[in-house]
Structures are given as structure tokens and as C-alpha cells.
LUMPA-690302 format. One record per residue (C-alpha): residue in three letters; z, x, y. Coordinates in Angstrom, 2 decimals. Example, Ala and Ser with C-alpha at 12.3 -4.5 7.8 and 13.67 -1.06 7.14 Angstrom:
# residues 2
residuo; w; u; v
ALA; 7.80; 12.30; -4.50
SER; 7.14; 13.67; -1.06
***
This chain:
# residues 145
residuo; w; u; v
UNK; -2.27; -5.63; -58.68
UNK; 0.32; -2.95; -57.66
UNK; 1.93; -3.23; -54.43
UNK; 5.20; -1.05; -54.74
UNK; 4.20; 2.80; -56.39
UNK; 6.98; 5.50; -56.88
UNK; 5.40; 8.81; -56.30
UNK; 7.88; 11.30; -58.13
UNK; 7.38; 14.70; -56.94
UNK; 8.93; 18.32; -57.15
UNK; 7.19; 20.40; -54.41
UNK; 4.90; 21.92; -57.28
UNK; 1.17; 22.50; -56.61
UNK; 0.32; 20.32; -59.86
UNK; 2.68; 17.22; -57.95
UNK; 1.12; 17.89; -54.79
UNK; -2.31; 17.18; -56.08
UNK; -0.60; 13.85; -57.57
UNK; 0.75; 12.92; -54.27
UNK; -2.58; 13.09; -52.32
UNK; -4.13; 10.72; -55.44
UNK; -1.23; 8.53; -55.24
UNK; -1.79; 8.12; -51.17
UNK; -5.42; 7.41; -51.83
UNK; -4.27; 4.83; -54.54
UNK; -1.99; 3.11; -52.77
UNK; -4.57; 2.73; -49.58
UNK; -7.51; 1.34; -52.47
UNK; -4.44; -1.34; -53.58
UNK; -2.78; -2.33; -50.64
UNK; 0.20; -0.66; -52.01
UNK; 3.03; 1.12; -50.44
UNK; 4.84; 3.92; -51.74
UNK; 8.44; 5.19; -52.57
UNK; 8.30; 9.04; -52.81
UNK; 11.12; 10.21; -55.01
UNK; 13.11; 13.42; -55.18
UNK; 15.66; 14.28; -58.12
UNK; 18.25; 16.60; -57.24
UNK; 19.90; 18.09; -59.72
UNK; 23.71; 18.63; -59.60
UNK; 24.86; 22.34; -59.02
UNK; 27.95; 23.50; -61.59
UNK; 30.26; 25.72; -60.96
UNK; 30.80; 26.77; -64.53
UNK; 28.05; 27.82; -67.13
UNK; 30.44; 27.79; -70.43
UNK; 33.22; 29.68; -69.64
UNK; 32.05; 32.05; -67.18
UNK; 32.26; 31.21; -63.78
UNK; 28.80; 31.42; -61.19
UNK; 29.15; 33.16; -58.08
UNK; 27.32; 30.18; -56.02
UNK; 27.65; 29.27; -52.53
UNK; 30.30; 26.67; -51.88
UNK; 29.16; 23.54; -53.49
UNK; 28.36; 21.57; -49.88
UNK; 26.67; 24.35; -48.85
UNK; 24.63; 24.22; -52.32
UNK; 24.35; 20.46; -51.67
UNK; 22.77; 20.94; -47.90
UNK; 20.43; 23.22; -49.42
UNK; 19.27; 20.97; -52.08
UNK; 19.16; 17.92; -49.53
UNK; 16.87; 20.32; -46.77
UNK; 14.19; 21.15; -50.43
UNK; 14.27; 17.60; -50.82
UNK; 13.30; 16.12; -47.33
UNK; 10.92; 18.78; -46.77
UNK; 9.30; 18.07; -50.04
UNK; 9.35; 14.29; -49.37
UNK; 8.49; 14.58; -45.76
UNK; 4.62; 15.95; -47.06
UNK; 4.40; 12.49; -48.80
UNK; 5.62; 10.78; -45.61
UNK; 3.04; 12.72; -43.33
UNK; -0.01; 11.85; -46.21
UNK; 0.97; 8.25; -46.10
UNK; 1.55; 8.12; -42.13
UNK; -1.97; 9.67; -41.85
UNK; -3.20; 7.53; -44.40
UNK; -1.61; 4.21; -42.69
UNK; 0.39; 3.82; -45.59
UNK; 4.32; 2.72; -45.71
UNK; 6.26; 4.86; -46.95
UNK; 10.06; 5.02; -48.40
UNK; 11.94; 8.34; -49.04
UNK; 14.33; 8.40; -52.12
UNK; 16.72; 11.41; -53.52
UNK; 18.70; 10.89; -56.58
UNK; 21.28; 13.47; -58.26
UNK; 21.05; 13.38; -61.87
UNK; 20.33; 16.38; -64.19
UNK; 18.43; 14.12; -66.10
UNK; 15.11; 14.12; -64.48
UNK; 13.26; 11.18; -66.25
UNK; 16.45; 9.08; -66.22
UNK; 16.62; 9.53; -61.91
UNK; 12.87; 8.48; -61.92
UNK; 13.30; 5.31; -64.04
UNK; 16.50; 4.33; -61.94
UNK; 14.60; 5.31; -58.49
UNK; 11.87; 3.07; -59.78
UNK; 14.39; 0.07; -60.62
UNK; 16.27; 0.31; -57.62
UNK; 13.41; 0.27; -55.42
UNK; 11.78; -2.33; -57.51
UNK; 8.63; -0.48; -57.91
UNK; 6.02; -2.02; -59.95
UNK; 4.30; 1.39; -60.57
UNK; 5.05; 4.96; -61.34
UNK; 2.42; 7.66; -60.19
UNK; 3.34; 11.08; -61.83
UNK; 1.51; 14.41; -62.46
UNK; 1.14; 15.15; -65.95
UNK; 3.47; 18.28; -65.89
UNK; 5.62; 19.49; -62.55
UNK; 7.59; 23.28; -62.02
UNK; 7.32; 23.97; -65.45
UNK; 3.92; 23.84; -65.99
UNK; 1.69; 23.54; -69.12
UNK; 4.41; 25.10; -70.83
UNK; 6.27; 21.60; -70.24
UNK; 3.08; 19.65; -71.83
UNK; 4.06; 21.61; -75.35
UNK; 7.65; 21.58; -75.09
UNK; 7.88; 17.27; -73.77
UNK; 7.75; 17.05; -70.23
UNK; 9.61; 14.49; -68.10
UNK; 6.44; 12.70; -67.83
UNK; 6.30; 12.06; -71.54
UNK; 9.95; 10.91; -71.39
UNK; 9.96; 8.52; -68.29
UNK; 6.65; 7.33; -70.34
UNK; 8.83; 6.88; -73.86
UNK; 11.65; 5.49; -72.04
UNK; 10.68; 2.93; -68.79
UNK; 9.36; -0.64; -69.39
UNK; 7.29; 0.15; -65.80
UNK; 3.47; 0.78; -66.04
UNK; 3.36; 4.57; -65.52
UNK; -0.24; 6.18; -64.53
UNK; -0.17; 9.68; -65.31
UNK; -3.10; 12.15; -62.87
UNK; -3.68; 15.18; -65.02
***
């Protein structure tokens, strides 16, 4: 039934769980999987008080090393599990909008997300991205609480 599964994930205990479901998943469907990484874009003004950041590539490198590590456990699960696998970043500080477009641009017929990520239960109360890519994507999402 589904052959092409995004697995969004953020490094979070909670995702990681959902990413070793989503392998075993995709193995019971024949599937193959997209992991997905949003990055967020780093400012260099909050109002009108300037951050003392690291130079923005430098910022950027860092961002792009979280994300391939955190997308390289997917690959390993799914290389060990004798699944294909595709690794996707995004920048967008709009979370569920960078899963929805990962999702369309890799023509996945599936989304696989935890229930909440980073933030927790606190995000189940206060409208996780989950609920959002949910409200918002015409793609079958299966949530793994």
C-alpha cells in the first residue's frame, strides 16, 4: 500500500523511538524511506537587539553536521534493516510547512511522525507540529505515540 514513507525526525528520544517503528514499517510494506531534517534558519537580529552568534556559515556548518548525524541513525537502521534510504534537510522556520514540502518533493506517499518531538508533552497541549502537518497535508500521516 505505501511504498515511499518520510520519516521526520529531530534527534529527540520520543523521534528516535518513531524512527526504529518507521524502519520496521517500511521492511513489513516493502517501503522505502526518506528521513527528513528541518533546519531552521539562524537570525542575526532578535527585534532590535543584535545576537552575538557565530558567523552565520559557521552557524550553518553546525546546523548541517546536527542534521547528518541525526539522519545518518536513520540511514544505519534502514542499511541494517535492508531498507533504502534517502536523506533530506530543509531550512524553513516553519517546521510542519518543511515536512509537507519534503514529503511533496520526494513524492512520498506516507508521513511517519512521533506524536510530539524536542518539546515534549508540553507540545501535545500547546499544538505540536504533528497536529499541524496533520491539519495542513493532503498525505496520509500515521502518527506512533
Amino acid at each position: 500500500m505505501f511504498k515511499h514513507i518520510l520519516v521526520p525526525t529531530d534527534g529527540s528520544q520520543f523521534s528516535q523511538d518513531t524512527v526504529r517503528r518507521a524502519v520496521s514499517f517500511a521492511k513489513e510494506a516493502g517501503a522505502r524511506i526518506t528521513a527528513f531534517y528541518a533546519m531552521r534558519e539562524v537570525p542575526y537580529y532578535l527585534g532590535d537587539k543584535k545576537l552575538h552568534m557565530p558567523p552565520r556559515s559557521a552557524t550553518i556548518e553546525l546546523e548541517e553536521k546536527e542534521a547528518q548525524e541525526i539522519l545518518g541513525v536513520v540511514e544505519n537502521l534502514c542499511r541494517e534493516a535492508g531498507i533504502p534510504c534517502d536523506k533530506l534537510t530543509l531550512t524553513n522556520n516553519i517546521v510542519y510547512e518543511a515536512i509537507i514540502e519534503a514529503a511533496t518533493q520526494s513524492g512520498c506517499d506516507l508521513i511517519f511522525m512521533a506524536s510530539h518531538g524536542h518539546r515534549g508533552l508540553k507540545a501535545l497541549l500547546l499544538g505540536s507540529e504533528t497536529t499541524k502537518v496533520l491539519t495542513h497535508t493532503k498525505i496520509p500521516v500515521l502518527v506512533f505515540r
